[in-house]
Every structure is written in structure tokens, then in C-alpha cells.
C-alpha positions as CSV (number, residue, x, y, z in Angstrom):
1,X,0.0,0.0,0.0
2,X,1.1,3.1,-1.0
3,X,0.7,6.3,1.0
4,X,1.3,10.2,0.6
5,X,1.1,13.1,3.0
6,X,0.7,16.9,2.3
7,X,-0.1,19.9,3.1
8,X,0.1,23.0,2.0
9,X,-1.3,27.1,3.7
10,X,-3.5,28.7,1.4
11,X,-3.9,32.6,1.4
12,X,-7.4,32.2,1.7
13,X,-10.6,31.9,4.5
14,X,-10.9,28.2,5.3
15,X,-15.0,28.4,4.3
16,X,-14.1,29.4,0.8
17,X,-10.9,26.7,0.4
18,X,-13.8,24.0,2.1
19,X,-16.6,25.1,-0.2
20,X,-14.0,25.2,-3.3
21,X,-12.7,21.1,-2.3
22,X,-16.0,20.0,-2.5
23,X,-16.8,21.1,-6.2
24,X,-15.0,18.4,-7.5
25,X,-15.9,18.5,-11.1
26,X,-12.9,21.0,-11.1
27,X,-10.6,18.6,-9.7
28,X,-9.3,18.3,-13.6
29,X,-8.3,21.9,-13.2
30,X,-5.5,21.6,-10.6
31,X,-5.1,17.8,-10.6
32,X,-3.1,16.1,-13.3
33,X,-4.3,12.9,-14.8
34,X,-7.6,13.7,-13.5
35,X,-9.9,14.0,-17.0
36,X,-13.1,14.5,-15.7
37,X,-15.2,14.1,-12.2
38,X,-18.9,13.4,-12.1
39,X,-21.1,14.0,-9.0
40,X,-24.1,11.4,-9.1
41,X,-25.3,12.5,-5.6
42,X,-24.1,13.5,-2.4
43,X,-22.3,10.2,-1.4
44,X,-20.6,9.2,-4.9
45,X,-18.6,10.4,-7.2
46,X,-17.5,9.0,-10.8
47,X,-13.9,10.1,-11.9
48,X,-12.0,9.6,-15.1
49,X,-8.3,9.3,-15.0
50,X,-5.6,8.9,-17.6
51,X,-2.2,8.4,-15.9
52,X,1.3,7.5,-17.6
53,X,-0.7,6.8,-20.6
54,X,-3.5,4.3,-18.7
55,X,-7.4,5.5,-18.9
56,X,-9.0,4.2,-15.8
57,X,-12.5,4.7,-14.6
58,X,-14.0,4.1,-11.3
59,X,-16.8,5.3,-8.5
60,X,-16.1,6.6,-5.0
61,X,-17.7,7.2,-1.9
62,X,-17.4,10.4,0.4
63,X,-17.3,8.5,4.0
64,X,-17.5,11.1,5.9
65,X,-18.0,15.1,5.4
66,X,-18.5,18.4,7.4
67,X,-17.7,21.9,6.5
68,X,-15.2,24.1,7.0
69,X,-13.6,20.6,8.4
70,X,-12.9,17.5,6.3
71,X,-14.2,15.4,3.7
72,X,-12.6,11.3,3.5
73,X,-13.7,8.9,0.9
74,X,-13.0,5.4,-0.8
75,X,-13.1,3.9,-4.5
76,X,-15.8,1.3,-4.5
77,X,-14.8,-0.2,-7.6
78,X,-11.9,0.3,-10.5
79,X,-8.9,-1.8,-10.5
80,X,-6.7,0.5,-8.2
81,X,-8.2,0.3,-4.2
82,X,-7.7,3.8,-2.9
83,X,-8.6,5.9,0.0
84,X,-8.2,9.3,0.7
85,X,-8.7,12.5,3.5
86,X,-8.7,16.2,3.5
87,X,-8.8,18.0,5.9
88,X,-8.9,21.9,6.8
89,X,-7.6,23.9,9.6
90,X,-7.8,27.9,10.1
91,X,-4.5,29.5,10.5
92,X,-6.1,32.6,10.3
93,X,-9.3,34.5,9.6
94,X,-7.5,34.7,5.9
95,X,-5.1,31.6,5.6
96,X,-6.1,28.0,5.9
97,X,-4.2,24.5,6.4
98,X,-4.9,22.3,3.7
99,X,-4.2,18.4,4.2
100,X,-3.9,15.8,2.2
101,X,-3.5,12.0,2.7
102,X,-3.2,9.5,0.2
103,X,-3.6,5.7,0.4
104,X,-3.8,3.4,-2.7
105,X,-2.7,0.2,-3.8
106,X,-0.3,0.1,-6.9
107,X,-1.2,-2.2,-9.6
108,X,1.0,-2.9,-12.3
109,X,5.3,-2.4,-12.9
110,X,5.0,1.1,-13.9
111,X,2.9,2.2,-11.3
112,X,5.1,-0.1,-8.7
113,X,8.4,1.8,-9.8
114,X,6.3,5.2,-9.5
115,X,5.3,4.5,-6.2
116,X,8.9,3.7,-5.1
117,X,10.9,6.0,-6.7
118,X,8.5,9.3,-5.3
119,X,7.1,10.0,-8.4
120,X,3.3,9.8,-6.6
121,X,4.9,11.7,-3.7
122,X,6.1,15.1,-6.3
123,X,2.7,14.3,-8.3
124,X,0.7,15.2,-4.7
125,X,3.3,17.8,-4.2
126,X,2.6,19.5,-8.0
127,X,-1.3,19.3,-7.2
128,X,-1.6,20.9,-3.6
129,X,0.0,23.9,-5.3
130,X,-2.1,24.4,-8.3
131,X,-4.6,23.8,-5.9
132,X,-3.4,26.8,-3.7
133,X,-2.4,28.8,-7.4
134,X,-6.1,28.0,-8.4
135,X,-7.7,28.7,-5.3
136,X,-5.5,32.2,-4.4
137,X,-6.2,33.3,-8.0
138,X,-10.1,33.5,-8.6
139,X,-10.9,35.1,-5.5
140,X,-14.0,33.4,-5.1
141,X,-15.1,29.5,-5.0
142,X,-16.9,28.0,-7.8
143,X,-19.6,26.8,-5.9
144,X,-20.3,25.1,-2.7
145,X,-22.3,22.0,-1.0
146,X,-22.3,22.6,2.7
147,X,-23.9,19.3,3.5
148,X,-22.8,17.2,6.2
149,X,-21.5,13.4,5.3
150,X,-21.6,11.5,8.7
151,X,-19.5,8.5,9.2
152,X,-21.2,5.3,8.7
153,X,-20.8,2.5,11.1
């Protein structure tokens, strides 16, 4: 199992960073490999990927969400398991935390060499930034669902 860690402060309110995360038909625009993102309702998620060549499609499930706080989820199908959580923390009335962590299990050689050689670690890195650069540089989210996800079980 591979697993990444990040985080990154963003020059920007944490309810605006929050309410921008969760409009993740953007996700393309800061997040490389990501193709597209569709939201079937407020639990699932259907993303297209295309990564080192490989087109992969699969569904996920937010597990657990609440504003201004974190949002966690897990594929529930595709051929790569993975699992993921933000999570948000004022710094300031104008900067917020952003983190990120990562778990997935590589399938394949190239994406077994990635995985041990960093290049998933710098790939994270690249895409907290343009997510800050993106974020910093419209003034204003997208959009916003400020639903609350709570954990099952």
C-alpha cells in the first residue's frame, strides 16, 4: 500500500478553500491525470483518470463530510483500491491549512516503480500547489455544497 502526505497554507478563508474542495468537477483543473469528475449525488462520485498513458475509470464514496472541516472517501470499484482525506484547519481569519493523505494500492510495474521512486509523492506535491495557485487566484469559489456526510458505522 502506498501512501502520501501533504499539506500546504493557502492565502485564503478556510470556508471558501472547504466550499471550493468540494466542487469536485474542477478537480481536472489543478489535478493532473484527472480528465473529468462526475457528482451522481451527495455520497458518490464518478472520476475519469488517464495516468502515464492508462485511462481508468472508477466510482467513489465520500465517508465522511462536514464543513469548513474534512471530507474522507474510498473507490468502490476500478482496478486500483484507494482511500483518501482532507482536511482543513484555520491558520487565520484569511489563511487556511490544507491536508492531504493518500492511500492506494499500486497495480501494475509502472505504477510499482512510480510509487517507489517518489514519483506519486512530487505528483501530490505539484497538485496541492495548483490547488493553492487556483484557489489564491479566482478570488471566489466555484460553488459550494455545505452538507454534512456523517461517518457510517
Amino acid at each position: 500500500m502506498a501512501n502520501v502526505e501533504k499539506s500546504i497554507d493557502v492565502d485564503v478563508p478556510i470556508r471558501q478553500v472547504y466550499d471550493q474542495w468540494t466542487q469536485f468537477e474542477t478537480f481536472p483543473e489543478f489535478m493532473n491525470g484527472v480528465e473529468r469528475i462526475t457528482q451522481l449525488d451527495e455520497r458518490r462520485t464518478h472520476w475519469v483518470t488517464k495516468i502515464g498513458g492508462v485511462e481508468r475509470e472508477f466510482d467513489a464514496e465520500i465517508t465522511e463530510q462536514h464543513p469548513d472541516e474534512r471530507v474522507a472517501w474510498k473507490s468502490t470499484d476500478g482496478d486500483t483500491p484507494h482511500a483518501g482525506v482532507v482536511t482543513f484547519h484555520k491558520i487565520s481569519d484569511t489563511t487556511t491549512r490544507v491536508m492531504v493523505q493518500l492511500d492506494w494500492e499500486p497495480q501494475g510495474v509502472v505504477e510499482k516503480v512510480g510509487a517507489a521512486v517518489g514519483v506519486d509523492d512530487r505528483q501530490i506535491t505539484a497538485d496541492v500547489k495548483k490547488f493553492k495557485e487556483f484557489i489564491e487566484s479566482r478570488g471566489t469559489e466555484t460553488g459550494a455544497w455545505r452538507g454534512d456526510v456523517p461517518r457510517e458505522g
